[in-house]
Structures are given as structure tokens and as C-alpha cells.
C-alpha positions in Angstrom: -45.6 7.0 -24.3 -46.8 6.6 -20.6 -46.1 8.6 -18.0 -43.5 7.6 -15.3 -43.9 6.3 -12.4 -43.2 9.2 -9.6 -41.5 7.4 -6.5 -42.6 8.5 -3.0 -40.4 10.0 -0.3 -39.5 7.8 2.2 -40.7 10.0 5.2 -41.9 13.4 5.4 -39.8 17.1 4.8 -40.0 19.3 7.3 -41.2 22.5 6.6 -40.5 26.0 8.6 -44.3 26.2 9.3 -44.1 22.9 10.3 -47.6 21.6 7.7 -47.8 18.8 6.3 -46.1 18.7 2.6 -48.1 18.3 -0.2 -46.9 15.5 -1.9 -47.4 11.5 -0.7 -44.6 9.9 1.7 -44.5 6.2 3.0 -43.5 6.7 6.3 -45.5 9.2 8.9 -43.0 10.4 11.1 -44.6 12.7 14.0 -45.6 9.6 16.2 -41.5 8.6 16.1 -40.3 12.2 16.6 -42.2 12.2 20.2 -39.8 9.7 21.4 -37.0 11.0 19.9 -37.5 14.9 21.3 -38.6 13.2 24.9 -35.7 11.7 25.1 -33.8 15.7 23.9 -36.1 17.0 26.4 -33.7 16.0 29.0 -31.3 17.7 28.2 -30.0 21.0 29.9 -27.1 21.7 27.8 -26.7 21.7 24.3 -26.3 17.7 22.6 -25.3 16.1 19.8 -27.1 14.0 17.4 -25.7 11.3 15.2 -28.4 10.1 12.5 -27.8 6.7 10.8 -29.9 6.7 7.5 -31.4 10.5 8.0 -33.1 10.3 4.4 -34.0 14.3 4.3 -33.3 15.0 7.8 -36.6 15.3 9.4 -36.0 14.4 12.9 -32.6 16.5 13.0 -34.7 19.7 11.4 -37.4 19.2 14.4 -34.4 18.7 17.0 -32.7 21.7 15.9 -36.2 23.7 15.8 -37.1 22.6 19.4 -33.3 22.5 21.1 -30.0 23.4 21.3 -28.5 20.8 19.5 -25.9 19.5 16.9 -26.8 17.2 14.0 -24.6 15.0 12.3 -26.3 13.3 9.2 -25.4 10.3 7.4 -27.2 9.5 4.1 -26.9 9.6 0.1 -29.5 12.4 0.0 -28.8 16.1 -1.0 -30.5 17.2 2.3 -28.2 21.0 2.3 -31.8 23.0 0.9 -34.2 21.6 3.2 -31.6 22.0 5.9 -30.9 25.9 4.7 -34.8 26.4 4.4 -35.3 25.7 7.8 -32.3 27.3 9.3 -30.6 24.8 10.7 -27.6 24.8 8.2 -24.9 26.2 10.3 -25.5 23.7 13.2 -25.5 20.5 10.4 -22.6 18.2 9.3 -23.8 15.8 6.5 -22.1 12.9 5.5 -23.6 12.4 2.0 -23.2 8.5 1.4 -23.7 5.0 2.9 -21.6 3.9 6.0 -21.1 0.2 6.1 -20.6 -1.2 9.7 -16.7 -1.3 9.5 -16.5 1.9 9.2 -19.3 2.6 11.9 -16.7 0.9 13.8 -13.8 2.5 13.3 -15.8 5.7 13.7 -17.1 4.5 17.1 -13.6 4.6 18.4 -12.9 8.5 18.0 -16.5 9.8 18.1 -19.0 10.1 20.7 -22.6 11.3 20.1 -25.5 11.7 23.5 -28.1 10.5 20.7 -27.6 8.4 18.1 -30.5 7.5 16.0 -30.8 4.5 14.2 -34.4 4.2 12.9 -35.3 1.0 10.6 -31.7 1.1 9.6 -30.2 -2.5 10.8 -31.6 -4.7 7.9 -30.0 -1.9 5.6 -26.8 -3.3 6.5 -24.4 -5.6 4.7 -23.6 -7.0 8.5 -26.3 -6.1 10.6 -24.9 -7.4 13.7 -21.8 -5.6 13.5 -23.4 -2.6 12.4 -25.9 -2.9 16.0 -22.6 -2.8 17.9 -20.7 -0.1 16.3 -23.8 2.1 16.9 -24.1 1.0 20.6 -20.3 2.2 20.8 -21.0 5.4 19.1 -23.7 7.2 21.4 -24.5 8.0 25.4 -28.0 7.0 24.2 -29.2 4.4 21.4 -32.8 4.7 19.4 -33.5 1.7 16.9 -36.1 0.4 15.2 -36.2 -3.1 13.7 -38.2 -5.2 11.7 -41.2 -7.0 13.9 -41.6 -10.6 13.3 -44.8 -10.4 11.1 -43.1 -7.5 9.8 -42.9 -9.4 6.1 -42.5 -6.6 3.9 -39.7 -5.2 5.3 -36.6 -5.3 3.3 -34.0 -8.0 3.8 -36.3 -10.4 5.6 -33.0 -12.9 5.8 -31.3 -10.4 8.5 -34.7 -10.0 10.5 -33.6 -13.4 12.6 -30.8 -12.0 13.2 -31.6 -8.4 14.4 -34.1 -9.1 16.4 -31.1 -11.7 18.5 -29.6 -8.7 18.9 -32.3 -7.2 20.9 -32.7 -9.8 23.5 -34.5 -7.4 26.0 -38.4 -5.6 26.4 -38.4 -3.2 23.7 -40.4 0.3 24.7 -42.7 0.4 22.7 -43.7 -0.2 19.3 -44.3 1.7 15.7 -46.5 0.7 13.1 -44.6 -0.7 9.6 -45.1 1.1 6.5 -45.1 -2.5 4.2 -47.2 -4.8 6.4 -50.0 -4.8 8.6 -48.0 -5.4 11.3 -45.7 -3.6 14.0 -42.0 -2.5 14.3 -40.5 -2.4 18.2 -38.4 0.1 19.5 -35.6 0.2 22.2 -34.1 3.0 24.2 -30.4 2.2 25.1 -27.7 3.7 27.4 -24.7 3.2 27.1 -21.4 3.6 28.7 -19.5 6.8 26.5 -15.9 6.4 25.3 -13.3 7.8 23.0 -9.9 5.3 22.4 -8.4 7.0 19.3 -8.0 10.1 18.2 -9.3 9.7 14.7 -10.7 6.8 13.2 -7.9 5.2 11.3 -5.2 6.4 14.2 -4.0 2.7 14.5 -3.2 3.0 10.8 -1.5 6.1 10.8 0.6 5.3 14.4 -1.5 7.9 16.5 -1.9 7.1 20.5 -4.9 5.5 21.8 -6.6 7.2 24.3 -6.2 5.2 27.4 -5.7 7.9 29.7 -9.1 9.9 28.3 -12.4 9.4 29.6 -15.9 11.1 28.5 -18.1 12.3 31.4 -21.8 13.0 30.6 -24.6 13.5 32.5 -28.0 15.6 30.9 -26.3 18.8 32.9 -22.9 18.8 31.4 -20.2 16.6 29.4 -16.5 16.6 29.8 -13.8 15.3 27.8 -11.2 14.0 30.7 -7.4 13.3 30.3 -6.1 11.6 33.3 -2.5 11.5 34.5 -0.1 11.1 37.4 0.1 15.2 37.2 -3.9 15.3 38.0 -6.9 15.0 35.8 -7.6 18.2 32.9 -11.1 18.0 31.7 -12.5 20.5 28.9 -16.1 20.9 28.2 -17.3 18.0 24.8 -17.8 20.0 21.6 -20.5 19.0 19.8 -20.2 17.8 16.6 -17.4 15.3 14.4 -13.6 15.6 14.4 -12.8 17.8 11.2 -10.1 14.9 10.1 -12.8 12.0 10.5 -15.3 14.6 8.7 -12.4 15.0 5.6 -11.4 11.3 5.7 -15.2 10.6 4.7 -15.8 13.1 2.3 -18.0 15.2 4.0 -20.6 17.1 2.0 -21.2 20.2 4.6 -19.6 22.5 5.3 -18.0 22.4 1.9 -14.4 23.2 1.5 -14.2 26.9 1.1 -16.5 27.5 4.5 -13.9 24.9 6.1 -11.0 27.0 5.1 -11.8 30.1 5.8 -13.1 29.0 9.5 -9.7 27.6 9.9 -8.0 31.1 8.6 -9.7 32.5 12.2 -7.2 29.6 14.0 -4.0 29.8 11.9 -2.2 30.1 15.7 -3.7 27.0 17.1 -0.4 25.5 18.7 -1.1 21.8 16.8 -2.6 22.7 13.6 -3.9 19.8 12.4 -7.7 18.7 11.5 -8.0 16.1 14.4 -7.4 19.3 16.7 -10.3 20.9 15.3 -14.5 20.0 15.5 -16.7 20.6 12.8 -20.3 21.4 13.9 -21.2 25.2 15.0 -18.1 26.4 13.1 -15.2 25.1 13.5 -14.0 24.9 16.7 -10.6 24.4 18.0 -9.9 21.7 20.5 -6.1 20.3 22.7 -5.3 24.3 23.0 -2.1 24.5 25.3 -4.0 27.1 27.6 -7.2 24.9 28.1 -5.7 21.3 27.7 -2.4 20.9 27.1 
């Protein structure tokens, strides 16, 4: 019998003494992390950090080692050990499966990220287009990677047209594919932050949009703003995902019993109810009648 085939990592793990891992990956990843943490570099505050398709988490591992930041991971991988050997644990949330863009979108209406990463991930989708905008929505600040045009190897070459439409702007600069002896561009986005719902399926469930809310961020500070005819009450933006959008996708971390027993510490919260709650250092209570009523 012959031995099996051993299938290479998609992109490096970090390590806590930051070396190089022994085994064989496809995609070097220290040239993209230098855009990535120049872009964190700017911040004076502590961020957050959405990562579309994180694989093992090695850009949020080197964010959280360099910064005071928040990572929310979305991928199908098991990512809990390398984030507990480097950590960075209790400042993760990890979604463990595949988003498709409708529910990127119905995310995008509740949740607001200052980075949101979205590395090679558009061609990945069932609706690619869709899935660029949802993303736009969900972040202050947009990173993507697409497919070049000579970029043949790349999977999905029928969405590549229609991608790269999407981009119809100078990219900043350009990485070099892993399947073809070509390039990949990238684009650095801002964007205009915004929170209409208070979870993602409150149209469904009869909850109010946000109309009179606004997000305020600048790389010094970021306010959460509720406007009305009695004045304006802003609290500072908690890092990290609404506990009921966190539940409603089956979160993977924190698991249950860490969840719970957080939430034992805030049994007098005047609305007790996840969607009054952030999941990210902790859990943190949020809409407290004393700080914003």
C-alpha cells in the first residue's frame, strides 16, 4: 500500500517564537502581514478585527502579539490550540464554519469592525459580488485580495471577471499568487461605519432599526451615538461581536460554559438579554441604564 498524500497548509502557523514552522505551506504570509499591521499601526486605542477566511489565524495571532486588539475569526478550522499557544485566546471569538454572503449581509447590519480582512477570499464565494459589499458594510477599513488577471490557477476562474468589476479603482499594491506565475492586487478601503439593527435577524424577530444610532471612529477613539430630541448619549464601541449574533451562528469560542459563567458576573444587567451583551475580552455588558439608557 502507498503512502498518502500529506496536504499542505494553506499559509503558515504562527508560532510564540515567531520561526518559521517546520512543515511546507503554500502561501508565505509575512510580506501580507506588513500591510495588514501598517495599517494597525495607526491605531491609538484598542481595534477590532474581523477575518473573512482566517484559515489558522495567522494574521490575528501577529495582530494580537503586536497590538491591543480584538479578533473575530471566521473559518471551518479548529484554530482554539494555536490561538491558546500563543496567548491570544481570551481576546478571540471564532466562528468555526463558512459564511455565505447573505449572511455577511445581514451581519453587516448589526456589526461593525475598524479592520476587516478579506484576503483571496471573493472567488471563495457562491456570490462574489454580494459578498464584496457585505464586507465593505461590515468594517471602518477594508483589505482584499483578488485574483490578477493572469492569475489562472486561482480557484473559480469564472468569478475572476466579475471581482475584479468590482474593483474599479488603482489597487495599492500587489502580492505574488501561490498557483501561477503571476500577481494578485490589493486594495485598501475606507469606509463610512454604521450599525441599523440590533442583531442580525432583528427585522425577523420585530426588533427597532437603529435610525437614531450613529458609530463615530477616528484612530484615537470610537463611539457608539444614540441621538434624540433629549440630546445625543454616546458610550465608548466595545470591541468584539454581539453575544446573540455570536449564539445565532454557532459560535465555537468562548464555548458555552465560559459564556455562562461570564454572564453569572451580570445577572443585574437591567435588560438581560444576549444582544445587550459583547463577546470579545469577556463578556461585556452594553445599553446599561447608568451609562446609556
Amino acid at each position: 500500500m502507498g503512502m498518502r498524500e500529506v496536504r499542505r497548509l494553506y499559509q503558515p502557523v504562527w508560532t510564540p517564537n515567531g520561526n518559521e514552522p517546520a512543515y511546507e505551506f503554500q502561501r508565505p504570509s509575512a510580506e501580507r502581514y506588513e500591510i495588514v499591521k501598517d495599517l494597525a499601526s495607526r491605531f491609538n486605542r484598542r481595534f477590532s478585527v474581523l477575518d473573512i477566511g482566517s484559515n489558522y489565524g495567522y494574521f490575528d495571532v501577529r495582530l494580537m502579539e503586536d497590538f491591543d486588539c480584538t479578533c473575530v475569526l471566521i473559518d471551518n478550522k479548529f484554530v482554539a490550540p494555536v490561538l491558546k499557544g500563543n496567548n491570544c485566546l481570551d481576546r478571540s471569538v471564532v466562528i468555526q464554519k463558512h459564511l455565505q454572503a447573505d449572511v455577511l449581509e445581514a451581519l453587516s447590519r448589526s456589526e461593525h469592525f475598524d479592520i476587516v480582512l478579506g484576503l483571496a477570499v471573493l472567488h471563495h464565494f457562491d456570490d462574489p459580488e454580494r459578498a464584496y459589499k457585505a464586507i465593505r458594510r461590515l468594517g471602518w477599513w477594508n483589505i482584499f485580495e483578488i485574483p490578477g488577471k493572469e492569475d489562472i490557477g486561482a480557484a473559480n476562474p469564472e468569478k475572476h471577471d466579475s471581482i475584479q468589476a468590482c474593483f474599479d479603482m488603482d489597487c495599492d499594491g500587489y502580492f505574488p499568487s501561490h498557483v501561477s506565475d503571476s500577481k494578485r492586487p490589493y486594495y485598501i478601503l475606507e469606509n463610512e461605519p454604521y450599525i441599523f439593527e440590533q442583531t442580525m435577524d432583528a427585522g425577523d424577530r420585530g426588533a427597532p432599526v437603529y435610525e437614531g444610532y450613529d458609530v463615530r471612529c477616528t484612530f484615537d477613539e470610537n463611539f457608539f451615538i444614540k441621538k434624540s430630541d433629549q440630546g445625543n448619549k454616546e458610550r465608548e464601541f466595545v470591541p468584539g461581536m454581539n453575544l446573540y449574533n455570536f449564539q445565532r451562528l454557532g459560535g465555537a469560542w468562548p464555548i458555552d460554559d465560559d459564556i455562562e459563567k461570564e454572564l453569572e458576573k451580570h445577572k443585574d444587567h437591567p435588560d438581560f438579554h444576549p444582544w445587550n451583551f459583547v463577546v470579545g475580552n469577556g463578556i461585556t455588558p452594553i445599553d446599561l441604564e447608568d451609562k446609556f439608557a
